[in-house]
DSSP file (Angstrom, degrees, kcal/mol; ACC not computed):
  #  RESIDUE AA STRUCTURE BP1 BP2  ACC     N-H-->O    O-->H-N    N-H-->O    O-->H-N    TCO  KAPPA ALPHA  PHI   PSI    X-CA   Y-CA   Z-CA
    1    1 A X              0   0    0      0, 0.0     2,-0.4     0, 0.0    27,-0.1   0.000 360.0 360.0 360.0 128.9    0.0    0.0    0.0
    2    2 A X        -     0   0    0     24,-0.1     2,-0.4    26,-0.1    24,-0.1  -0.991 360.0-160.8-126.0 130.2    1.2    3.5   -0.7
    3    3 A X        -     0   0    0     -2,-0.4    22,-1.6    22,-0.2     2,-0.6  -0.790  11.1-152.7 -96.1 113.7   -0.3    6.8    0.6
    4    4 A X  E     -Ab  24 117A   0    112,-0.7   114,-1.1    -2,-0.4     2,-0.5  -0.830   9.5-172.1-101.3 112.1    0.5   10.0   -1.3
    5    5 A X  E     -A   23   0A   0     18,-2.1    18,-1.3    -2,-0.6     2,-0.4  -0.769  11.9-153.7 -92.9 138.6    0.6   13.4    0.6
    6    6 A X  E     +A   22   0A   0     -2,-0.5    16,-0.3    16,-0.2     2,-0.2  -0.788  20.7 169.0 -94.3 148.4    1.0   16.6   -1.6
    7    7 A X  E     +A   21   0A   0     14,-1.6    14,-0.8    -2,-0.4   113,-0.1  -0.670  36.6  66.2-156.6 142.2    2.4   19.5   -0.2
    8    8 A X        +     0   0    0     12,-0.2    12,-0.1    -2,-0.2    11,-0.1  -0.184  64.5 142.8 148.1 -26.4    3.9   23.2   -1.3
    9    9 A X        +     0   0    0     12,-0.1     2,-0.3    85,-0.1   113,-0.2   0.206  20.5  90.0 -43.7 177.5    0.7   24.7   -2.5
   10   10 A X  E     -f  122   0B   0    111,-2.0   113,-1.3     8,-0.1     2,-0.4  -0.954  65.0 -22.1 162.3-140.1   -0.4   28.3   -2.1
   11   11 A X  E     +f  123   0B   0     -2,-0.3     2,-0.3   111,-0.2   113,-0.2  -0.871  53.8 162.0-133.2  89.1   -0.7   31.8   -2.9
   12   12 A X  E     -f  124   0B   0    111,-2.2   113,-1.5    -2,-0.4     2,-0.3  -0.801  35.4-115.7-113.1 173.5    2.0   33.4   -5.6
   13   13 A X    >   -     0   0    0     -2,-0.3     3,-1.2   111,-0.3   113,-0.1  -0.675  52.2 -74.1 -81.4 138.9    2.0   36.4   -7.6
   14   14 A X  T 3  S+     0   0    0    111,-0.5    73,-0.2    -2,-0.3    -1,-0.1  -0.132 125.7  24.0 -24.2 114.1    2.0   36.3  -11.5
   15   15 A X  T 3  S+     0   0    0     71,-2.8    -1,-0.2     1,-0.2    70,-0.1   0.575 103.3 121.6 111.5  25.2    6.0   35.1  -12.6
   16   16 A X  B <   -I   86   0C   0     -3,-1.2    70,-2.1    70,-0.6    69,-1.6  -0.199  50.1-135.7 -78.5-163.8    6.6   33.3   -9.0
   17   17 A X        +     0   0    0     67,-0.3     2,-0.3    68,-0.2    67,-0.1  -0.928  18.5 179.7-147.2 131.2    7.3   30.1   -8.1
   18   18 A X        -     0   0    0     -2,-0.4    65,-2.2    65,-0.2     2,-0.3  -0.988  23.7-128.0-138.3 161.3    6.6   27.3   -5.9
   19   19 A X  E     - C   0  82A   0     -2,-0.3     2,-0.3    63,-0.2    63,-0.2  -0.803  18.7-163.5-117.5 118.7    7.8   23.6   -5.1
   20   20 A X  E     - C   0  81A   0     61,-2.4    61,-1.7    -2,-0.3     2,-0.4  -0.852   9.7-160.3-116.8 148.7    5.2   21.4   -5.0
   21   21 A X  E     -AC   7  80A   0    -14,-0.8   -14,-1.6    -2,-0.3     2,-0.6  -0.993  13.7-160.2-143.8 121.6    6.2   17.8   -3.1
   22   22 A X  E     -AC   6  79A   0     57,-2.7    57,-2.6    -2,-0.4     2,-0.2  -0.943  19.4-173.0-110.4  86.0    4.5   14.3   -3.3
   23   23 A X  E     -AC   5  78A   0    -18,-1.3   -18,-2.1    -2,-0.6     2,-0.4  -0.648   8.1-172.1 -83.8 153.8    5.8   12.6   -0.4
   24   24 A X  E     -A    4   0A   0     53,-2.2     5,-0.2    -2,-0.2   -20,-0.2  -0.918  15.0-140.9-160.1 129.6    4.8    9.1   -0.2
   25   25 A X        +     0   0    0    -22,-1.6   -22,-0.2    -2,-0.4     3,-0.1  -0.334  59.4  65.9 -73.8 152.6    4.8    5.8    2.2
   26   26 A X  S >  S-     0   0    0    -24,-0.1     3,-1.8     1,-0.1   -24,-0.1   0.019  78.0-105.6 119.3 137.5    5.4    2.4    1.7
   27   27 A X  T 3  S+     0   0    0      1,-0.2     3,-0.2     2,-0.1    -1,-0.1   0.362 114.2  56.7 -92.2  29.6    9.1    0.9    0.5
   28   28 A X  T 3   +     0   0    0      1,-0.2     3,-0.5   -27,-0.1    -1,-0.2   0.226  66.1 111.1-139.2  32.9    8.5    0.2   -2.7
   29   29 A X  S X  S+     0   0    0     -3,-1.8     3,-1.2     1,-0.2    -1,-0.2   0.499  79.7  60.6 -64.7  -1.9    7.3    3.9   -3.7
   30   30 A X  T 3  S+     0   0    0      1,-0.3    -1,-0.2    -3,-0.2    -2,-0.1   0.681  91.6  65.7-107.4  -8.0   10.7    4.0   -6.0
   31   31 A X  T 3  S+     0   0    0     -3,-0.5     2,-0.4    23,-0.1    -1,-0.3   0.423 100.3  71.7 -78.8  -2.2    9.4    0.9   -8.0
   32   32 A X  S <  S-     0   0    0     -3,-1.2    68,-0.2    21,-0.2    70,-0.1  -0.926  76.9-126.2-122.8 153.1    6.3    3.5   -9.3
   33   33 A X        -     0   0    0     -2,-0.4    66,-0.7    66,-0.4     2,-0.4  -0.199  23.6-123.7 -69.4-172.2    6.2    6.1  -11.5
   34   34 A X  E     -JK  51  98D   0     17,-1.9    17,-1.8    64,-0.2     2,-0.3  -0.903  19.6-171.1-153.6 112.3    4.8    9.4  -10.7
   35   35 A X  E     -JK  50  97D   0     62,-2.5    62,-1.3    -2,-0.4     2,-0.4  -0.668   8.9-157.8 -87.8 118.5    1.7   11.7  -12.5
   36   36 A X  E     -JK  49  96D   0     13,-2.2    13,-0.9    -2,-0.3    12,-0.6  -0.890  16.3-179.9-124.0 127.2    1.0   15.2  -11.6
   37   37 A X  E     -J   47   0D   0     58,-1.3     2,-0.2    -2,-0.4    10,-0.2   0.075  14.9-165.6 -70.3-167.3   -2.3   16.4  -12.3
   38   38 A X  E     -J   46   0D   0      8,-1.3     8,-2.2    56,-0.3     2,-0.5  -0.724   2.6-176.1 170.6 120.9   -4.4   19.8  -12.0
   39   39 A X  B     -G   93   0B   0     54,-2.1    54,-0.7    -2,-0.2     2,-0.3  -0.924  12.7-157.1-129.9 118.8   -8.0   20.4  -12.3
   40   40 A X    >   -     0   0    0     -2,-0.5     3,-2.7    52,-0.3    52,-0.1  -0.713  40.3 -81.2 -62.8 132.5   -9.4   24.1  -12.0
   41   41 A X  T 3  S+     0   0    0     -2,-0.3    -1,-0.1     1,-0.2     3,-0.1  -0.003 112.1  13.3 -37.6 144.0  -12.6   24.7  -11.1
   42   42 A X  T 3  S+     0   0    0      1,-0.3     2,-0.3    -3,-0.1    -1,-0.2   0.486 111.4  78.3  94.8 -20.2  -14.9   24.4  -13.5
   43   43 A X  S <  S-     0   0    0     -3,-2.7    -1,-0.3     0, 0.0     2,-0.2  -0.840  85.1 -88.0-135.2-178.4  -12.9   22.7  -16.0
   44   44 A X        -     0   0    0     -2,-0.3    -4,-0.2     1,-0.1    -3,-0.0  -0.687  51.8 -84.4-106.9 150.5  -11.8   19.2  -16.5
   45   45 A X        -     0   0    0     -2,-0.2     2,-0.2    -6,-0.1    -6,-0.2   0.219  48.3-161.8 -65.9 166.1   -8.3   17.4  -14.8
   46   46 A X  E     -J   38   0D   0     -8,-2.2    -8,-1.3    15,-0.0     2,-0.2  -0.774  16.9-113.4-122.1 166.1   -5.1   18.1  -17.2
   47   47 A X  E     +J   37   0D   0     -2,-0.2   -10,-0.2     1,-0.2     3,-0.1  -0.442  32.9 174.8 -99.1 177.4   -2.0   16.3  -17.1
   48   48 A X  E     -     0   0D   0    -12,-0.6    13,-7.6     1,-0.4    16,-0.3   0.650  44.3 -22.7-111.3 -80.4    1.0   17.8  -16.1
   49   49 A X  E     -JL  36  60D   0    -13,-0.9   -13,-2.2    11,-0.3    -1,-0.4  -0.897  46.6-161.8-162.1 144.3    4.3   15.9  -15.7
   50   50 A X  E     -J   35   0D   0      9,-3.1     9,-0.4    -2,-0.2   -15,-0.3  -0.810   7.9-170.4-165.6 152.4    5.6   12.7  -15.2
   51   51 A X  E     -J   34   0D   0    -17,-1.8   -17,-1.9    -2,-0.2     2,-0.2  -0.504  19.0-132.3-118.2 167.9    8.5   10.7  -14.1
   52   52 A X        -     0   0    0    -19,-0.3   -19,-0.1    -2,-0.2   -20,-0.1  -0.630  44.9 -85.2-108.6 166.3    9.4    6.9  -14.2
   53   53 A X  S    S+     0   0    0      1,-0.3   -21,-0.2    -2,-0.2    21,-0.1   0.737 128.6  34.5 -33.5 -41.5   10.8    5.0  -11.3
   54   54 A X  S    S-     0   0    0    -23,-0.1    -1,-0.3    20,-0.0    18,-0.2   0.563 107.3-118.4-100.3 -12.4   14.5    5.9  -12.0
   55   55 A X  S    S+     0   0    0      2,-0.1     3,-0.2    16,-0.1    -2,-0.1   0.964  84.3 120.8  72.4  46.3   13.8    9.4  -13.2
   56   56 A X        +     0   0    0      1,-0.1     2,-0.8     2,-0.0    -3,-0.0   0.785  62.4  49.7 -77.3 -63.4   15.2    8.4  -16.2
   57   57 A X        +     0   0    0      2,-0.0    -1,-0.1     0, 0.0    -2,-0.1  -0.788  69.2 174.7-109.3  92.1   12.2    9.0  -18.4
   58   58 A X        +     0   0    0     -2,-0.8     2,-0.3    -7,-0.2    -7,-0.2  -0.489   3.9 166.0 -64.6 146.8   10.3   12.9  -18.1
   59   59 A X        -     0   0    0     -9,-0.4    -9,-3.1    -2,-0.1     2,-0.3  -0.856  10.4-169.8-144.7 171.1    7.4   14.3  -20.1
   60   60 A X  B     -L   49   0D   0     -2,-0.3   -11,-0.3   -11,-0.2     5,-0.1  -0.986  37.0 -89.6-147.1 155.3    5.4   17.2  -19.5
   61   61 A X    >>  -     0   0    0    -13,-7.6     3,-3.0    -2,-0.3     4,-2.1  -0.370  43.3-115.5 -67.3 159.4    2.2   18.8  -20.9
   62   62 A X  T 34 S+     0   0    0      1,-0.2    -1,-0.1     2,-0.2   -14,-0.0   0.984 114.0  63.5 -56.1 -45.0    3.3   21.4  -24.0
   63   63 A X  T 34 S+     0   0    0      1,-0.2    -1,-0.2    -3,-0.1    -2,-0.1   0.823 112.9  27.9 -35.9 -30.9    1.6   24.2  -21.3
   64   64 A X  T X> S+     0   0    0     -3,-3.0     3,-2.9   -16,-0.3     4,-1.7   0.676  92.5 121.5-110.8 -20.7    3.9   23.7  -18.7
   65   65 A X  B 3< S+d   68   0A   0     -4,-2.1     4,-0.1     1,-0.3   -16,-0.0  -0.061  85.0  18.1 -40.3 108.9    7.1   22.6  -20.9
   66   66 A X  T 34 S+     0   0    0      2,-0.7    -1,-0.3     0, 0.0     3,-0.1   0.138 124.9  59.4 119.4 -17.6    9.9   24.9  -20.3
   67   67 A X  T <4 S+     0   0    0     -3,-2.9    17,-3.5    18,-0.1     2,-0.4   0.501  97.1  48.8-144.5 -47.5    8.4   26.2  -17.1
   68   68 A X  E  <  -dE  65  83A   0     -4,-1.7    -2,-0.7    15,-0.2     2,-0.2  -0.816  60.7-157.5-115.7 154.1    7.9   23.0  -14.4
   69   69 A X  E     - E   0  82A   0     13,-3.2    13,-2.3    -2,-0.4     2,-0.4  -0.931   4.6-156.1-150.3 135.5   10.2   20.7  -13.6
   70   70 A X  E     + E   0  81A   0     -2,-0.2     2,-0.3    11,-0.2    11,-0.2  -0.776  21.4 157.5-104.0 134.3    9.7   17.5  -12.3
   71   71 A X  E     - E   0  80A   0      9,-1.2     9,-2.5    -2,-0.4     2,-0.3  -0.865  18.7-160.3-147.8 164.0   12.4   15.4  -10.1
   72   72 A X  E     - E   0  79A   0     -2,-0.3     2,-0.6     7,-0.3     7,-0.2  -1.000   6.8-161.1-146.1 154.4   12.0   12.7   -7.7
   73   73 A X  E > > - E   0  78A   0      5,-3.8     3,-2.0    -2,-0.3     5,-0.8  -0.778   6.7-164.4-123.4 105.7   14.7   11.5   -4.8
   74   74 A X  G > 5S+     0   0    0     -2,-0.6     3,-1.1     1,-0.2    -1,-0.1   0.647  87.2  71.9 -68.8  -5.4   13.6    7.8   -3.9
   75   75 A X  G 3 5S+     0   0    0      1,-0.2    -1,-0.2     3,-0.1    -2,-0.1   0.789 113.5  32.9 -78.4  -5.7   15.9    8.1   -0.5
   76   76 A X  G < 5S-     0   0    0     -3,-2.0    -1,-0.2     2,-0.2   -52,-0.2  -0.084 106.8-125.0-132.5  42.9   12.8   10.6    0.4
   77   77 A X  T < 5 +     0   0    0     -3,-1.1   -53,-2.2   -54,-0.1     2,-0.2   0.417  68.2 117.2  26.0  32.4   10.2    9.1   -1.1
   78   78 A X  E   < -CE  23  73A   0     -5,-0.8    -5,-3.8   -55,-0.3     2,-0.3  -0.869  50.4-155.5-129.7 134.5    9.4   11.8   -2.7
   79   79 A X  E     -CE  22  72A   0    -57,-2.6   -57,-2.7    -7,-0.2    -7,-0.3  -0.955  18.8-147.0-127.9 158.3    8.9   13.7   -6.1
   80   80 A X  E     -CE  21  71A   0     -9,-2.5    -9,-1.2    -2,-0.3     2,-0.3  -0.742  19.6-170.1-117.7 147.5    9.0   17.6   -6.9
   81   81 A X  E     -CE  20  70A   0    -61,-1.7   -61,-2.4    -2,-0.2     2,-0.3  -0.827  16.5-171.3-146.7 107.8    7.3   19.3   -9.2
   82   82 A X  E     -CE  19  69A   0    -13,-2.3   -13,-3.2    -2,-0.3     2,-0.5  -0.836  20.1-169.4-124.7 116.9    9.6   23.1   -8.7
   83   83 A X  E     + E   0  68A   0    -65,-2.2     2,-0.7    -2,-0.3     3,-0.4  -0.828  11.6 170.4-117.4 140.5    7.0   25.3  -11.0
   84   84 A X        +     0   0    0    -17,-3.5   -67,-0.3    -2,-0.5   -68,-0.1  -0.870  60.0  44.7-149.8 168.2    8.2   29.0  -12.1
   85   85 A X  S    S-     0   0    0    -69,-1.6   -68,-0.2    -2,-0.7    -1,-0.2   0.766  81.0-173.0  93.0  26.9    6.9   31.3  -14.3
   86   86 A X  B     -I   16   0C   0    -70,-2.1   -71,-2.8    -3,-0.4   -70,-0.6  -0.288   5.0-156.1 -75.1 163.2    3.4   30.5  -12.9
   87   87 A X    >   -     0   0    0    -73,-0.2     3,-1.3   -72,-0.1    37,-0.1  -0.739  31.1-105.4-141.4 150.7    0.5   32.1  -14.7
   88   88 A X  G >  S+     0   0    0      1,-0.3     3,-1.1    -2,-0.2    36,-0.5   0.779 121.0  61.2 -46.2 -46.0   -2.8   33.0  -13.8
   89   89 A X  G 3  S+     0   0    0      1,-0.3    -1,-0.3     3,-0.0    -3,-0.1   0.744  86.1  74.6 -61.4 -40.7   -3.9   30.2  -15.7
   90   90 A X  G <   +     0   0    0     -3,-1.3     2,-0.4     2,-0.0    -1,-0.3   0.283  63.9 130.2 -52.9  -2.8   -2.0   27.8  -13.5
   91   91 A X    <   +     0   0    0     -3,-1.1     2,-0.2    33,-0.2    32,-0.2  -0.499  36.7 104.2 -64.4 122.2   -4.5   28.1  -10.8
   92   92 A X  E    S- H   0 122B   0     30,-2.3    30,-1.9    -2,-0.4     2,-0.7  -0.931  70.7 -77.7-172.2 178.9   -5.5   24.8   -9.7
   93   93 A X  E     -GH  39 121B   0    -54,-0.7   -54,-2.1    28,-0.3     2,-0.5  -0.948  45.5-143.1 -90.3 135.3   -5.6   21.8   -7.3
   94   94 A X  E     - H   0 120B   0     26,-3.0    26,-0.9    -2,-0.7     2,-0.6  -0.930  19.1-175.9 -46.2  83.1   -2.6   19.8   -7.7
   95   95 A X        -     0   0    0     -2,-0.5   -58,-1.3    24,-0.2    23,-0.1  -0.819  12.9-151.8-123.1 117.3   -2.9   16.1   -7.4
   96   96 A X  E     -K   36   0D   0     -2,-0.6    21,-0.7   -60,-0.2     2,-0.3  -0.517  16.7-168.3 -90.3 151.8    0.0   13.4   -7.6
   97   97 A X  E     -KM  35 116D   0    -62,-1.3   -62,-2.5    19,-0.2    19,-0.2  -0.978   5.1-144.1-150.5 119.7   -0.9   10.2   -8.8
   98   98 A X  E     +K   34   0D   0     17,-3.1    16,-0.7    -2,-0.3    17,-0.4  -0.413  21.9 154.4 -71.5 162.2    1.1    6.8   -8.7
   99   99 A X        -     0   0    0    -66,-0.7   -66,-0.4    14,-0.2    14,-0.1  -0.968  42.8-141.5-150.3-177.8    1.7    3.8  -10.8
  100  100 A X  S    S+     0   0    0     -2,-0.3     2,-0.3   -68,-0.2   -47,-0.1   0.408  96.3  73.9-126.4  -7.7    4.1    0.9  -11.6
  101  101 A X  S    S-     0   0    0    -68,-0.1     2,-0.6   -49,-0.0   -68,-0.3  -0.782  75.8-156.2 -76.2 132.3    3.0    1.3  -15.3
  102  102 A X        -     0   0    0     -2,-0.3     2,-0.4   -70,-0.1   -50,-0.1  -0.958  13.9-143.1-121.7 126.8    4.7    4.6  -16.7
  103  103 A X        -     0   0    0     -2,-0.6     4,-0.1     1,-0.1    -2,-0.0  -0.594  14.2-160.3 -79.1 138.1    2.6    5.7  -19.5
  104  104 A X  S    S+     0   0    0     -2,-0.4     2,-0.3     2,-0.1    -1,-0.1   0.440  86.7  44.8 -94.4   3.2    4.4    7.1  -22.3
  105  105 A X  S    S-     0   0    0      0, 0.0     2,-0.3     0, 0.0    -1,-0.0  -0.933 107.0 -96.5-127.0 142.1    1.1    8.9  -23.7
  106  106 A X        -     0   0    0     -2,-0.3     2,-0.4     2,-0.0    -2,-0.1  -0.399  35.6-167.2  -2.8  96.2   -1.0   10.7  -20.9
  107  107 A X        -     0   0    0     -2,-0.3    -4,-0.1    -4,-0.1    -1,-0.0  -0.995   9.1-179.0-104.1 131.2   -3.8    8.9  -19.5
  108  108 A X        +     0   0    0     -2,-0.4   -63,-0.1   -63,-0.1    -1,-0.1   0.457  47.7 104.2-110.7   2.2   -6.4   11.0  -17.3
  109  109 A X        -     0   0    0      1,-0.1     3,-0.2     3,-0.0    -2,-0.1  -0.494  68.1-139.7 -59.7 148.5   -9.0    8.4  -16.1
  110  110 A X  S >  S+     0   0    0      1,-0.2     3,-1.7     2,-0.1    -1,-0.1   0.965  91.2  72.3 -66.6 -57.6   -8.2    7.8  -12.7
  111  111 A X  T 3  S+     0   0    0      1,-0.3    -1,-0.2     3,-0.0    -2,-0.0   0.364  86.6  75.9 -28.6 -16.0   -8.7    4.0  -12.4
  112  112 A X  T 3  S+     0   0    0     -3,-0.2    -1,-0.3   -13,-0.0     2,-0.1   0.658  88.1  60.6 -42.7 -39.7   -5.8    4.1  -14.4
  113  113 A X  S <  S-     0   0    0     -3,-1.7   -14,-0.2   -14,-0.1     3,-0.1  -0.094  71.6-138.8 -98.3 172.2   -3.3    5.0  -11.3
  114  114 A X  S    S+     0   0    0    -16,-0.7     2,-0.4    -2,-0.1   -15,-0.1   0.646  82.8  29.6 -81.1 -56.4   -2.8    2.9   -8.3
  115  115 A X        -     0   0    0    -17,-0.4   -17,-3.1    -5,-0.1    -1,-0.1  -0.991  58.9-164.4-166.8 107.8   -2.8    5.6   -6.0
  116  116 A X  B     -M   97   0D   0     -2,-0.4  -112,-0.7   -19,-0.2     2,-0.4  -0.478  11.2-147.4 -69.4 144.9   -4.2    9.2   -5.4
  117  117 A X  B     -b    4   0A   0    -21,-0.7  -112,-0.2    -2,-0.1     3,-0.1  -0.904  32.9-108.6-121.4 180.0   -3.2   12.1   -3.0
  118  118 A X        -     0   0    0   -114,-1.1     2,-0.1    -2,-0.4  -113,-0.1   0.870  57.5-129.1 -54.0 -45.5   -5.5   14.5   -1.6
  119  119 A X        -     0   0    0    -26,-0.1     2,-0.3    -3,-0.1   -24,-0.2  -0.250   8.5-116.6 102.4 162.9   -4.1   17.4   -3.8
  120  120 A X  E     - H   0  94B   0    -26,-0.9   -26,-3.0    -2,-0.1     2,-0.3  -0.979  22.3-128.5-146.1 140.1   -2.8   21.0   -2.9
  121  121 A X  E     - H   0  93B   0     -2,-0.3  -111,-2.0   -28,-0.2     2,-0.4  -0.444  22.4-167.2 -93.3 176.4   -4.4   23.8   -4.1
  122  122 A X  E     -fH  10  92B   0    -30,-1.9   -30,-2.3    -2,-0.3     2,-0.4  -0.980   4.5-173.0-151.8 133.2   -1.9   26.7   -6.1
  123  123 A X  E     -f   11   0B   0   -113,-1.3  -111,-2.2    -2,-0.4     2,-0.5  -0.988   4.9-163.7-140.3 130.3   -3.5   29.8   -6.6
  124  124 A X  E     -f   12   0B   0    -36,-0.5  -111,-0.3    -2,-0.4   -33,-0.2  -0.987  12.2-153.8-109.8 119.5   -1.4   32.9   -9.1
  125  125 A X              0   0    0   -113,-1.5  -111,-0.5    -2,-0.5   -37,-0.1  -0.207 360.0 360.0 -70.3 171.1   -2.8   36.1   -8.7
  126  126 A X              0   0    0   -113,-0.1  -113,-0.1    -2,-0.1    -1,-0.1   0.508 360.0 360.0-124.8 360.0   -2.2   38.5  -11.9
């Protein structure tokens, strides 16, 4: 069993940055890949980013490309998602999502993942 907690969200101003963190139990979190999502009110969830086991293998969606970066350290059971340039538009919940599959196209059904976190919300003023 693995349990994902998000945490970093918040409140920046247009062209900030913040570090968003998916810590996560269980010893055999470095064996999964790792999804972040974002759903705004109102609209339906986007992908983000995602990493494979070793952090070998990145993609991100073309929105955030150039702009997020995604890392993971398996001695902390953890992945980053370190965002800068944030944009109004980037206002969202944040939700990190596990697997042991790492998809090489984006899939957003949930049932897809193993494992959900709660989500963090990230809010860019303009």
């Amino acid at each position: 069993q693995v349990q994902l907690v998000e945490s970093g969200g918040g409140l920046v101003q247009a062209g900030g940055s913040l570090r968003l963190s998916c810590a996560a139990s269980g010893r055999t979190f470095s064996s999964y890949a790792v999804y972040w999502f974002r759903q705004a009110p109102g609209k339906e969830r986007e992908f983000v980013a995602a990493i494979n086991w070793s952090g070998g293998n990145i993609y991100y969606a073309d929105s955030v490309k150039g702009r997020f970066t995604i890392s993971r350290d398996n001695t902390k059971n953890t992945v980053y998602l370190q965002m800068n340039s944030l944009k109004p538009e980037d206002t969202a919940i944040y939700y990190c999502a596990a697997d042991r599959a790492f998809y090489t196209v984006a899939v957003i059904t949930s049932d897809a993942y193993d494992y959900w976190g709660q989500g963090t919300q990230v809010t860019v003023s303009s």
